[in-house]
C-alpha positions in Angstrom: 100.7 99.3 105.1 102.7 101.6 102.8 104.9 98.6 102.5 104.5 94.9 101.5 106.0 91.3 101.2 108.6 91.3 99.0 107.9 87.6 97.7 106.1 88.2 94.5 108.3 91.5 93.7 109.8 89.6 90.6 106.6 88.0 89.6 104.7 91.4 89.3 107.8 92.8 87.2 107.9 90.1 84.9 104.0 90.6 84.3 104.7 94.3 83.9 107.4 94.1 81.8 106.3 91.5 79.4 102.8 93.4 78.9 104.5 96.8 77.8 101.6 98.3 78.8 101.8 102.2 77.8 99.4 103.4 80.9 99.3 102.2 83.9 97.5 102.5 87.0 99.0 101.9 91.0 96.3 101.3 93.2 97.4 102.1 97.0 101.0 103.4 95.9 101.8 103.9 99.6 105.9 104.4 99.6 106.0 103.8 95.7 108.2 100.3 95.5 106.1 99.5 92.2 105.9 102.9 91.1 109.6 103.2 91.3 110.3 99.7 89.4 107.5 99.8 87.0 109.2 103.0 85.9 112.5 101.3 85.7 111.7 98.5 83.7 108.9 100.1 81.3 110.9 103.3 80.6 114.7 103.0 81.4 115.7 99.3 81.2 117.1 98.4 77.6 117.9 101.9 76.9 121.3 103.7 76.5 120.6 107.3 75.5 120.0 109.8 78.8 117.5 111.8 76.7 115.7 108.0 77.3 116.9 108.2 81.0 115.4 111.7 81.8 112.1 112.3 83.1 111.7 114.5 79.8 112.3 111.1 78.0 110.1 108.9 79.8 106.9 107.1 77.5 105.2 105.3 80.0 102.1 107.1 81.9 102.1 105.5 85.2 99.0 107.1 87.6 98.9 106.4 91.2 96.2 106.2 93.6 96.9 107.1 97.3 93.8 107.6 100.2 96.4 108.9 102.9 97.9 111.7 102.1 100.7 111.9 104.7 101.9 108.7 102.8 103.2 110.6 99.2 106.5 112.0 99.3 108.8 113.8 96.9 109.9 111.0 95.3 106.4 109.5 94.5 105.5 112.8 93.2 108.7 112.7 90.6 108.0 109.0 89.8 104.3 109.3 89.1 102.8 110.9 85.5 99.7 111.9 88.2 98.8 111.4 91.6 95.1 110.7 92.9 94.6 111.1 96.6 91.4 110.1 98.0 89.3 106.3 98.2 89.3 104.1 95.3 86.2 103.8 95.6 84.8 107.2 94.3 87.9 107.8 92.1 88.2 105.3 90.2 85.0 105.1 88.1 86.3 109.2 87.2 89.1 108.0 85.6 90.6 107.0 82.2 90.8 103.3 80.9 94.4 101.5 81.3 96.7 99.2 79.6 97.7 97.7 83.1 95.8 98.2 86.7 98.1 97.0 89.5 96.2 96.7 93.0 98.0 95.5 95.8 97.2 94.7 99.6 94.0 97.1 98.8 90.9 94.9 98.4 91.4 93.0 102.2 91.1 97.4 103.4 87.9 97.5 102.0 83.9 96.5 102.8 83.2 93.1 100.7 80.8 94.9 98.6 82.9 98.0 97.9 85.4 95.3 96.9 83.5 93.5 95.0 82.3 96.6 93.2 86.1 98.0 92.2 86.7 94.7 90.9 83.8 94.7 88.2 84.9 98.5 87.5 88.7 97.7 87.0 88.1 94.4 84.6 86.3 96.8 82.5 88.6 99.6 82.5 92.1 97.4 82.1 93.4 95.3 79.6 95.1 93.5 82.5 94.5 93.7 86.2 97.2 92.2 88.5 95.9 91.6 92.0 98.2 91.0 94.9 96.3 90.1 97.9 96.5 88.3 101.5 94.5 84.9 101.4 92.8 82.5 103.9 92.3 83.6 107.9 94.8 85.5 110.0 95.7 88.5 108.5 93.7 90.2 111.4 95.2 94.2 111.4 94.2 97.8 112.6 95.4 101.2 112.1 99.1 101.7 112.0 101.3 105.0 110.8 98.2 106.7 112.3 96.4 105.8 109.4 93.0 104.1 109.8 92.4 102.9 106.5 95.0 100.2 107.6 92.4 98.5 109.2 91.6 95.1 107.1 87.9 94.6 106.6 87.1 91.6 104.3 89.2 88.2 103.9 89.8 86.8 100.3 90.5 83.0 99.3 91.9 81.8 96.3 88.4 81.2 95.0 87.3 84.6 94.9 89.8 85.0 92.2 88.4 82.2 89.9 87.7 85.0 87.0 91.3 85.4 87.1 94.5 83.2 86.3 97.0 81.9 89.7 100.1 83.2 89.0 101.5 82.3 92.2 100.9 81.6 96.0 103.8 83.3 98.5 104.0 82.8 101.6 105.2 85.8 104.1 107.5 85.6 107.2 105.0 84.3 109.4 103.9 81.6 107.2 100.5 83.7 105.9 100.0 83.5 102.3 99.5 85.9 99.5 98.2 85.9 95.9 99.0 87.2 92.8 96.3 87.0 90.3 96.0 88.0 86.7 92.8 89.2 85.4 93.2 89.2 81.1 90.5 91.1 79.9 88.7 89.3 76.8 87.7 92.0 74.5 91.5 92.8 74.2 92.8 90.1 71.8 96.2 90.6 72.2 95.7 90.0 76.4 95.7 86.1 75.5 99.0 85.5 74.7 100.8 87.2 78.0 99.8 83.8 79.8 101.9 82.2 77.3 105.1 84.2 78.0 104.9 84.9 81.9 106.6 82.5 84.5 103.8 81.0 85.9 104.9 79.1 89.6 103.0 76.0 91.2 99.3 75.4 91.1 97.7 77.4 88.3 94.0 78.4 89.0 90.9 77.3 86.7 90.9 80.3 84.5 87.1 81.6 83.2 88.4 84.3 80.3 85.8 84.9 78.4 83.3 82.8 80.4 80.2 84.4 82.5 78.9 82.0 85.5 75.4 80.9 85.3 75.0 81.4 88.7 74.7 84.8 90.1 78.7 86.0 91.4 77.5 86.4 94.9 76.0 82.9 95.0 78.4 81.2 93.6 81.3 83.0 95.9 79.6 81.9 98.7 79.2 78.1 97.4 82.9 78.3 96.7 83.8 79.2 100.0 81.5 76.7 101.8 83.2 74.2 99.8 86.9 75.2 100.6 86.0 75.4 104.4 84.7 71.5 104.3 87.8 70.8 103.0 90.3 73.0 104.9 88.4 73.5 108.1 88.2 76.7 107.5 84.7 78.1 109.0 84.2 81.4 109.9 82.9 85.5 109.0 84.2 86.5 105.6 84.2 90.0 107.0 86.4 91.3 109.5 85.0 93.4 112.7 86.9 95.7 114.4 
């Protein structure tokens, strides 16, 4: 959807903001909410000159990446330092590395092994990678604003994420839950102390920085989710059909 949940809105700030990154990339902008406040609080918030306020004044180079056209408007075009439109999938690996990579309610829209694939690419190219995502089973969904690429294709659990640190698990309207993971990327010294000054909520995940798994990703993924089904009765296709 061009929209999302608005739980872990001041979760993802505080992230931002506290990582002053200088480049950042928006993957799936669709209306631009993180565009808009990722500007706000990386360039305008504790400033009081309007040379600062202007667009002319703004330090910050946030990209965005959008696969349906139709979706960017005027005001993601005046937010935006650049605008990508097109799949992830073959843009991404084209473009520059980033302080910050933001991808929300993106990965559940793609195949599992295109997923897994931008994941690799985007711990390489970031510093830090903040992943908002839909967990566990019923999150079913097709094509809506006549957009296809709505369609959700691959379910994610909390275990998928075990390279990465549990910042928080929201729950939606309906009682679903979501995740917001971040990914700090070990070749980056100064990516070790954010987890030190972020407000972390609940259960915190097993972080792995710095640590590569013995057994092959795709092997252990699947052990991980055997396990969690066991325990949660949760048995099924990883991969949606439509």
């Amino acid at each position: 959807m061009p929209t999302s949940d608005y739980s872990l809105i001041s979760s993802i700030v505080d992230i931002v903001f506290k990582a002053k990154p200088q480049t950042v990339l928006d993957i799936g902008i669709g209306f631009g909410k993180y565009g808009f406040l990722f500007r706000e609080y990386l360039d305008i918030y504790g400033h009081t000159s309007l040379d600062d306020y202007k667009k002319s004044g703004w330090k910050t180079r946030i990209d965005g990446i959008e696969i349906y056209e139709p979706y960017v408007l005027e005001h993601q075009k005046f937010l935006y330092s650049n605008l990508y439109i097109g799949d992830v999938c073959e843009l991404l690996p084209k473009l520059d590395d980033y302080d910050l990579i933001f991808i929300g309610d993106v990965l559940e829209h793609l195949p599992q092994k295109a997923g897994e694939t931008i994941i690799k690419i985007m711990k390489r190219k970031a510093k830090y990678v903040i992943f908002a995502v839909p967990l566990g089973r019923s999150w079913e969904q097709f094509g809506a604003f006549g957009n296809q690429n709505e369609t959700h294709r691959t379910e994610y659990f909390e275990c998928d994420f075990s390279f990465a640190k549990l910042i928080k698990i929201s729950q939606e309207e309906e009682g679903r839950d979501i995740g917001l993971f971040l990914y700090t990327n070990p070749s980056h010294h100064e990516t070790k102390e954010i987890l030190k000054r972020i407000n972390i909520e609940g259960k915190n995940g097993i972080s792995f920085h710095g640590f590569t798994p013995s057994i092959p990703y795709r092997i252990q993924r699947k052990l991980k989710i055997f396990t969690k089904a066991i325990f949660k009765g949760n048995f099924g296709l990883r991969q949606f059909k439509p």
